[in-house]
C-alpha positions in Angstrom: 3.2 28.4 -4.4 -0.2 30.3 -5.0 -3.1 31.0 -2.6 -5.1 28.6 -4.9 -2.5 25.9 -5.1 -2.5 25.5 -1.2 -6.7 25.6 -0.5 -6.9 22.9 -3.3 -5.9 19.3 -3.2 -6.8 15.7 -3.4 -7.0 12.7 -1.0 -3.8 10.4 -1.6 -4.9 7.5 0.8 -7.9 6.9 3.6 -6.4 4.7 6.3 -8.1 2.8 9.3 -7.0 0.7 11.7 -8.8 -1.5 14.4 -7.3 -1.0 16.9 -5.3 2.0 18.5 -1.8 2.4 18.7 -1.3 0.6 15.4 -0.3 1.3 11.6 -3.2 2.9 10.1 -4.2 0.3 6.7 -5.2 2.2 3.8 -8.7 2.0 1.9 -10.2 3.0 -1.4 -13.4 4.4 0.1 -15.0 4.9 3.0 -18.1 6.3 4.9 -17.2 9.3 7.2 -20.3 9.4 10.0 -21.3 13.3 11.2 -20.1 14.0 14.5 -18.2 10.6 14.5 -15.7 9.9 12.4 -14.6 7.1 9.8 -16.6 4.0 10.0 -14.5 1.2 11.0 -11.7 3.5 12.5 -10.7 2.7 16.0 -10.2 6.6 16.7 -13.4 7.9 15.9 -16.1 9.0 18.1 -17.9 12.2 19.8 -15.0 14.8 20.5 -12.7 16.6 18.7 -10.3 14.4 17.4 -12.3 12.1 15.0 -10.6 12.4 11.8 -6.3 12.9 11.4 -5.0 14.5 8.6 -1.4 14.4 7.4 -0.2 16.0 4.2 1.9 14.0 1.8 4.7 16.7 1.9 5.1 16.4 5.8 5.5 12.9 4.9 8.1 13.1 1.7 10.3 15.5 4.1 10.7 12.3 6.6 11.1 10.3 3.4 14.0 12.6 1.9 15.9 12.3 5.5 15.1 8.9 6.8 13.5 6.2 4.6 10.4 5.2 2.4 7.2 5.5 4.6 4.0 3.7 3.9 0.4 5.9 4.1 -0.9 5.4 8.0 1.5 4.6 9.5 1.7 8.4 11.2 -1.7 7.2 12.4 -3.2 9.6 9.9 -7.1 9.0 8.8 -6.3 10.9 5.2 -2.9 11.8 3.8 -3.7 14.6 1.2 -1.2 16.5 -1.4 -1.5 20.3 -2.6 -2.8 22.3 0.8 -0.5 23.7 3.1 -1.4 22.8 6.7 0.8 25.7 7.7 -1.7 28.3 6.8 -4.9 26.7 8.3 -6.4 28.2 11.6 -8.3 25.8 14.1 -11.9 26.8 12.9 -11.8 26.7 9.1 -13.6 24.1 7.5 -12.8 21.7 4.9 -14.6 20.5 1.9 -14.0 17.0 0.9 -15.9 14.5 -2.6 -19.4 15.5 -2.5 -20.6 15.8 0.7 -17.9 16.0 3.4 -17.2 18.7 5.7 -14.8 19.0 8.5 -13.9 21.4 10.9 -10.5 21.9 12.3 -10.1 21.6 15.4 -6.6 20.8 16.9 -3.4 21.4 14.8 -0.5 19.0 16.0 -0.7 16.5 18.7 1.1 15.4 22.1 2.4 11.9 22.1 1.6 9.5 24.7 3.0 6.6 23.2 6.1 7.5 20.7 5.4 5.4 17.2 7.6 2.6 15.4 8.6 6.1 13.5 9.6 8.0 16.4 11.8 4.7 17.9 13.5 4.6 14.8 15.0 7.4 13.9 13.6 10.2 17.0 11.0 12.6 15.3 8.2 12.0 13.7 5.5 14.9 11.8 2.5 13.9 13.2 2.7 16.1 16.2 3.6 19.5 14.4 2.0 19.1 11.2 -0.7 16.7 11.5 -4.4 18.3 12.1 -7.5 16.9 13.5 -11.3 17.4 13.0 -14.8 16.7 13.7 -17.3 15.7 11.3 -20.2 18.6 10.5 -21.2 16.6 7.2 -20.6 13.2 6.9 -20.8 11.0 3.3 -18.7 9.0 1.4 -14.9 9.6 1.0 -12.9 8.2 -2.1 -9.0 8.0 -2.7 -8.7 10.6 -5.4 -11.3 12.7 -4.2 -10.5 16.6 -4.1 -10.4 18.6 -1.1 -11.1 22.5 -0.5 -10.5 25.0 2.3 -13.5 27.0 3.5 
């Protein structure tokens, strides 16, 4: 895979939820607030965890062992296709529609409470490939949208 192929790719779903602890349910749009988060997401707020990101190949490598798994329900705010988490450093930022910008600022995640995923068959990706950011710019996000490494 080229450097190109893995700092360039699209939004597959935008998922909220509610409440936390819960299946994320996935959206066509939605507004991402600066310094926040996704409106309507029980996760965001000020910190350094307001939006998850899970790439769909994390997910298709569960798939290909396990079962067919629905977008959100690794908790993940947007699952993406064509970048490879591997290579991103905490720092980088990330270029999202029009106006979006994120920082990374955690990659992976402790469990407190173990998932319906992690019950079922003992692993789950979230906590070794997912990443987490905070919001510099905020704007609209669309499923479908492209995506960019800084």
């Amino acid at each position: 895979m080229d450097t190109l192929k893995k700092t360039k790719g699209k939004i597959v779903a935008i998922c909220i939820s509610e409440r936390k602890h819960t299946k994320k349910n996935p959206v066509e749009k939605c507004f991402i607030k600066k310094d926040f988060g996704l409106e309507g997401d029980s996760h965001a707020g000020f910190g350094d965890r307001q939006v998850s990101l899970l790439a769909r190949e994390s997910v298709r490598k569960m798939e290909r062992e396990y079962f067919k798994l629905a977008p959100g329900v690794f908790g993940e705010n947007l699952l993406t296709e064509g970048v490879d988490f591997s290579v991103l450093r905490v720092g980088q930022k990330i270029h999202i529609g029009k106006s979006v910008v994120l920082e990374i600022t955690i990659k992976g995640k402790v469990c407190t409470t173990p998932c319906s995923i992690y019950k079922s068959v003992g692993f789950c990706v979230m906590p070794t490939e997912g990443i987490f950011t905070k919001v510099i710019e905020g704007g609209e996000v669309k499923k479908g949208d492209f995506l960019e490494i800084l």
